[in-house]
N, C-alpha and C positions, 0 to 999 in steps of 0.2 A: 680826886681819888676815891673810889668806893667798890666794895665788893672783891679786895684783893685777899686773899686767903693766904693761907700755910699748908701744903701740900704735902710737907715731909716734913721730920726733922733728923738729923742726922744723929747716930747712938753717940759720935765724939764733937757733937757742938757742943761748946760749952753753956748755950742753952739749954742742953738737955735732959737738967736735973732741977730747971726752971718755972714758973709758970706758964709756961708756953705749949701749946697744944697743937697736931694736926686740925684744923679747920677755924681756928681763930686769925679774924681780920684784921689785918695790918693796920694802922689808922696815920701813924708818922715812925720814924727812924731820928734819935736827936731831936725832937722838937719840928722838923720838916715834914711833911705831905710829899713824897716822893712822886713824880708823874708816871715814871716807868723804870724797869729793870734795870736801867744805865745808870739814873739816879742813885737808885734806893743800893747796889755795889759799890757806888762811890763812898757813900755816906755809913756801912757799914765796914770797908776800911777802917774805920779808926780805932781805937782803941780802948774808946770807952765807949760804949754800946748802948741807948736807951729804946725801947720801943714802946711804942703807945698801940693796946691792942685792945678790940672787943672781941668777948665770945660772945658765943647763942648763948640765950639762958641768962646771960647774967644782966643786969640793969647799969652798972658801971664800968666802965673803962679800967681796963689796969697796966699798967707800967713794969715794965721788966728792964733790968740793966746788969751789965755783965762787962769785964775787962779783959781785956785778950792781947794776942800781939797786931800791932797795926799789920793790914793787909792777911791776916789769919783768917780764913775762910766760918762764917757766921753758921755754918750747917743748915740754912733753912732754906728750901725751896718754895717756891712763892707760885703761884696757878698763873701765872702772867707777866708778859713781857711790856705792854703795858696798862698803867692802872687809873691813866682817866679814860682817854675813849680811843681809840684809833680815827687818824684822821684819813678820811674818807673821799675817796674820789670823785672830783665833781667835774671832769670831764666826760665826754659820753663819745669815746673814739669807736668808729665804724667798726673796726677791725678788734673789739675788743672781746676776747674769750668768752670772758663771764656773759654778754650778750647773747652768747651763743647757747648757755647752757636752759636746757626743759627743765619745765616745773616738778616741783615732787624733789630733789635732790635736798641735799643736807643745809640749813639755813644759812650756817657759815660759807657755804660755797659761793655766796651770792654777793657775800662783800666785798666792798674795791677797796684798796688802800693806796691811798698817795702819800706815804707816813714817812719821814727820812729816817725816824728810830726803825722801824721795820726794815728800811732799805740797810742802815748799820746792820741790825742783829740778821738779818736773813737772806742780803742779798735779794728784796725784794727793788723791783725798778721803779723810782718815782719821775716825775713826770716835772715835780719842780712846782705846777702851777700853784699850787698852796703853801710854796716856802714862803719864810717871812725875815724878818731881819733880823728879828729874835732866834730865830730857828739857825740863821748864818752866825751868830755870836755864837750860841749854845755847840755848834757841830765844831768852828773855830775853837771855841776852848778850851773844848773835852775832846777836843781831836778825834771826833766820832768819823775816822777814817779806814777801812774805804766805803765810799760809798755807788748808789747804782741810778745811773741817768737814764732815764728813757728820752734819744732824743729824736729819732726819726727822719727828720729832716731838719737841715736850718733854715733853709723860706719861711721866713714869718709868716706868709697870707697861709700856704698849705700846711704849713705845721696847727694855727688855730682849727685851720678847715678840718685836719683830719681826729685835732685834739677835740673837736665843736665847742673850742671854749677859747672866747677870745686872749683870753693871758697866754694860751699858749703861744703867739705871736711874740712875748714879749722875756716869757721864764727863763730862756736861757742865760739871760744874765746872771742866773745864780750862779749857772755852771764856770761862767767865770768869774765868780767870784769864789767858790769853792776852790777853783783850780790855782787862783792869785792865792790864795791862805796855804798852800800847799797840800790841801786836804784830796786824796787819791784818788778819783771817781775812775768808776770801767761803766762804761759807755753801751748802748744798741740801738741799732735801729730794725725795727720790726717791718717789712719793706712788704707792700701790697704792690700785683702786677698793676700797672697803668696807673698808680697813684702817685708814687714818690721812690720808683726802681730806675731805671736807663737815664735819661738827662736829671732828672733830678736826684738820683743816688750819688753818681759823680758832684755836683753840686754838694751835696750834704759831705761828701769824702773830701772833697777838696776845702772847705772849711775847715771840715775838723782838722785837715794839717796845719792850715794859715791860723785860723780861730784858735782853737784847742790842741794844740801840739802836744801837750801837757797829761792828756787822756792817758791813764792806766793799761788802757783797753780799749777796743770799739768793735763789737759784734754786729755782723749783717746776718739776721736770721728772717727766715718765708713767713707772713700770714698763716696763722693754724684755721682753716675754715672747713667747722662741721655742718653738716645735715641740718642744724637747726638754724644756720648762717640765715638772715632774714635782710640783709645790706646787699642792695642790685650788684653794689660797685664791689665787692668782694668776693673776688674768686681763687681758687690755688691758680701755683705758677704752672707755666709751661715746659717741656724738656727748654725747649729751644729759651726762652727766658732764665731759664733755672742755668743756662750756660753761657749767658749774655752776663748775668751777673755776677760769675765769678770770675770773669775776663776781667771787669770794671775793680771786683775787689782784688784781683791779680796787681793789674795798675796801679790802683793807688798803694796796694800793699810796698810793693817795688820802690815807691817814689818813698815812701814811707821811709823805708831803709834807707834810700839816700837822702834824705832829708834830713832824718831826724838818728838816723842810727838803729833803728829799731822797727819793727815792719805794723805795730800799733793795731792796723786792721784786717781784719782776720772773716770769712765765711763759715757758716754752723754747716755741721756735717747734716743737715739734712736739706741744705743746697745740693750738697755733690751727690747725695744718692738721689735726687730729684732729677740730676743732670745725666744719671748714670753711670757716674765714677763711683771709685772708693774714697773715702776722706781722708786729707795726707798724714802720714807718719806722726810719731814725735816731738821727731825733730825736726819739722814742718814749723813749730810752735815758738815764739820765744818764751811763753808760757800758760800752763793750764788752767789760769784763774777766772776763766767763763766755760769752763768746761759743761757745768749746771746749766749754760744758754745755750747748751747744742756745739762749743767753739772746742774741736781737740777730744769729744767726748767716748768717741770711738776708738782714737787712739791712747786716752788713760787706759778703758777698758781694756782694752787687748797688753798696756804695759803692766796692768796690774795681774792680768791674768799670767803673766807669763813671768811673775814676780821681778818685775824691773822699777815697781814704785808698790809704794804701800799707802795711796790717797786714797781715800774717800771721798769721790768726786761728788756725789751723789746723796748730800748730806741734809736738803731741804725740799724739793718735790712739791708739785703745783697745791694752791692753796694752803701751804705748811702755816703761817701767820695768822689766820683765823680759824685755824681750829684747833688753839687752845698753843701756846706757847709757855715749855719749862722754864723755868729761870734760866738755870744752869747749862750752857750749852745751847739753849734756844733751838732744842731739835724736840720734840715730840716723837716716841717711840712710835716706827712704823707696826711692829707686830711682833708676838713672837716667834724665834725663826729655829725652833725646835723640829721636832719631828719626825715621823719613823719612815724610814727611805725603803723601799721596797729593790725587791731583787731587778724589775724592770724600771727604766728610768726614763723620763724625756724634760725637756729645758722649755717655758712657756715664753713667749718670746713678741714682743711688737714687732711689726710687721718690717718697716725699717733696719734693725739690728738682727733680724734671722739670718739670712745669708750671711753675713759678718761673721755670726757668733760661730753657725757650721766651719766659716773656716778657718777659728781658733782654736774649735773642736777635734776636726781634722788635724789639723799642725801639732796637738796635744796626744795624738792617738786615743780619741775619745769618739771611734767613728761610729762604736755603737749607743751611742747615748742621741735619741733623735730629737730634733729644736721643731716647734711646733708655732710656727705665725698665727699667731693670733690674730684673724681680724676685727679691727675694731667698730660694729656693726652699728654698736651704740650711739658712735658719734660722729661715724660714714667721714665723709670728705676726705680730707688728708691728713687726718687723726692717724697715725701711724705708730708713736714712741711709746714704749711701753709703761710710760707714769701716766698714760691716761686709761690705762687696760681697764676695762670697767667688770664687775664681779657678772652680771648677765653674759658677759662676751666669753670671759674665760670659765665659766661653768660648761657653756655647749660646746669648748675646744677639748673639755674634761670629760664629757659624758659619751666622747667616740672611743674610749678606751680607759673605765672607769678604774682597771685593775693594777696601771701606771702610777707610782710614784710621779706627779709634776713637780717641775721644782720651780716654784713661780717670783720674781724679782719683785723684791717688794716695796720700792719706789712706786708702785701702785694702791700703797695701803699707807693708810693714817688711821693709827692704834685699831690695826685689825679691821678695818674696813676700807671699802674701795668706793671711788668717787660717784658712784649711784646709790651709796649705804647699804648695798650685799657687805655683809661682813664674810672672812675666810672662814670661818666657822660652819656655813651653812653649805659649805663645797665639796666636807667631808675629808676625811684625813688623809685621803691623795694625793691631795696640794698640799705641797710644805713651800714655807716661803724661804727665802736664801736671800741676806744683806747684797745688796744692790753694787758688789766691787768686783772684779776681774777676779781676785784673789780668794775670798770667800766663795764665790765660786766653783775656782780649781779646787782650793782645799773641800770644796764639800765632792766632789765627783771623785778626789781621790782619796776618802775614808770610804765611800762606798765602792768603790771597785779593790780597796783593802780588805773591804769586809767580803767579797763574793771571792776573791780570792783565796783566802784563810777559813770560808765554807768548802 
């Protein structure tokens, strides 16, 4: 543990009449070296409270301690979710994102994580190959449930081939050993054409009912391959593939149901608009808890816009875990989502969700407010969703009609900037950003057509 700081402190911690400061580092809680955010909330629970802290400036260490009610909230927010290192990916899979991305981007962008705390706090997918036994007790005890499997395939030989690391031939035993503990895992397989899609997706589907029955969840979502893809074997799907696959996830969805009672596996809406469809309803779903992997994600959107749920599907956003996690909530603020709306309005939009969003638009009699597809130029291929909008891309969607209020989803920013480091700020106060929900949404379209109305 080193370099954990103090971020805030709250005006009602009872800290906060302490010697405790914003930017003073944590050193133990009780006598312990906490490893991470999981830790260091366990261990302030209790009800007598010691922390061992350094400031800057000072040559010793000092000690602060305070009594409280057990479980009464400590006031202090901590720069890090965790505080020895992040454990780090040491597979080097074909199909992997961060592979894809060009030089010059923001440093954190670059790191892998195969971290099971990170998959707890964030819904990040580990892969397993670096779980340990220690790592199976500690998630066992603390009931660090649910957690998020990347499993891709079960064939052992093509699960190492496509992990390029021979454990992954052998990792999923944790999964069942996670699943024997009763600890929750939601499941994906990340499905490249000709690699591990038609005889072998079936294969992987049909284990996971025999094998893993037990699965939370299990997402079949496409290969995201941009312009800077540099893997012969890695291409986007085909219509005709992109509908081959969700026959197979039809099928086993089905057997699912009568198997198990429950339909378990599920296709990411950005199969179906691949395929040509719309992506199902509802209550197509038994539920929305991979909606962040693409699974249902269309249709929270449209329930939330049309106020039939009040989720927040859309709570963590690519690379959210390295660049900089709060204690509290474990969300990094995207930006802020102020700002003056002008009399003319249009909605910035990936390229995938345009057509959708127009016909939620339309259904809402919002037909003059125009949705603007943004293509995403920066990182070509099948970059399509709009948490990859990059600030270069949506600057030149802004500069054809500079005099437009855009109202830009901000699932594409992390603390005001977007994943090529344009920050919103350099875009000009045209672009206002608007929290990334169906609802928030409607509510901002309908204070602005309140206000041109009562002009």
């Amino acid at each position: 543990m080193s370099g954990v700081r103090i971020s805030s402190i709250s005006p009602t911690s009872p800290l906060a009449s302490r010697d405790v400061r914003v930017g003073d580092e944590l050193l133990a809680v009780n006598g312990r070296a906490p490893s991470d955010i999981i830790e260091y909330q366990q261990l302030v629970d209790d009800e007598s409270v010691t922390l061992l802290l350094q400031r800057e400036g000072r040559p010793l260490r000092h000690k602060v301690s305070v009594t409280k009610r057990a479980g009464e909230p400590l006031g202090l927010t901590i720069d890090s979710a965790v505080f020895d290192r992040i454990r780090t990916c040491d597979n080097h899979c074909s199909f992997c994102f961060i592979y894809q991305l060009p030089k010059g981007l923001r440093r954190s962008l670059y790191v892998k994580d195969d971290d099971f705390r990170l998959s707890f706090l964030y819904g990040n997918y580990t892969t397993l190959t670096r779980f340990t036994e220690f790592d199976l007790e500690r998630v066992i005890t603390e009931r660090l449930s649910p957690l998020y499997v990347s499993i891709h395939t079960t064939n052992p030989e093509l699960r190492a081939s496509m992990l390029r690391n021979p454990r992954g031939a052998t990792s999923l035993r944790w999964l069942r050993a996670l699943l024997d503990a009763g600890i929750a895992v939601h499941g994906q397989v990340v499905t490249c054409p000709g690699i591990n899609d038609g005889a072998e997706l079936e294969r992987t589907l049909e284990d996971a009912l025999s094998l893993y029955p037990e699965l939370a969840s299990l997402a079949v979502v496409p290969v995201g391959v941009s312009r800077f893809n540099e893997e012969s074997t890695m291409r986007s799907f085909t219509r005709d593939e992109a509908e081959h696959t969700l026959e197979v996830v039809a099928r086993f969805r089905d057997l699912a149901l009568e198997t198990l009672g429950r339909h378990l596996i599920e296709a990411s809406d950005e199969f179906y608009l691949l395929a040509g469809s719309t992506p199902p309803p509802p209550e197509h779903y038994d539920s929305l808890d991979q909606a962040e992997n693409g699974i249902g994600l269309v249709a929270s959107f449209a329930q939330s816009f049309r106020g039939e749920n009040e989720m927040d599907v859309l709570g963590t956003g690519f690379f959210q875990s390295v660049d900089g996690a709060p204690a509290w909530g474990y969300r990094a603020p995207r930006s802020d989502t102020s700002g003056e709306i002008r009399e003319r309005l249009k909605i910035l939009s990936g390229e995938y969700a345009a057509p959708l969003l127009r016909d939620l638009l339309d259904e809402a009699g919002f037909n003059d407010v125009d949705v603007v597809s943004v293509t995403n130029d920066y990182f070509g291929g099948n970059i399509k969703v709009a948490g990859l909008l990059t600030g270069a891309d949506v600057a030149r969607a802004v500069a054809r009609d500079p005099d437009v209020t855009h109202l830009l989803p901000d699932v594409c920013l992390n603390e005001g900037r977007f994943v090529d480091g344009i920050e919103l700020g350099e875009l000009g106060s045209s672009v206002v950003p608007v929290k990334t929900t169906g609802q928030d949404l409607r509510r901002t379209l309908e204070h602005w057509r309140a206000r041109l109305v009562s002009a």
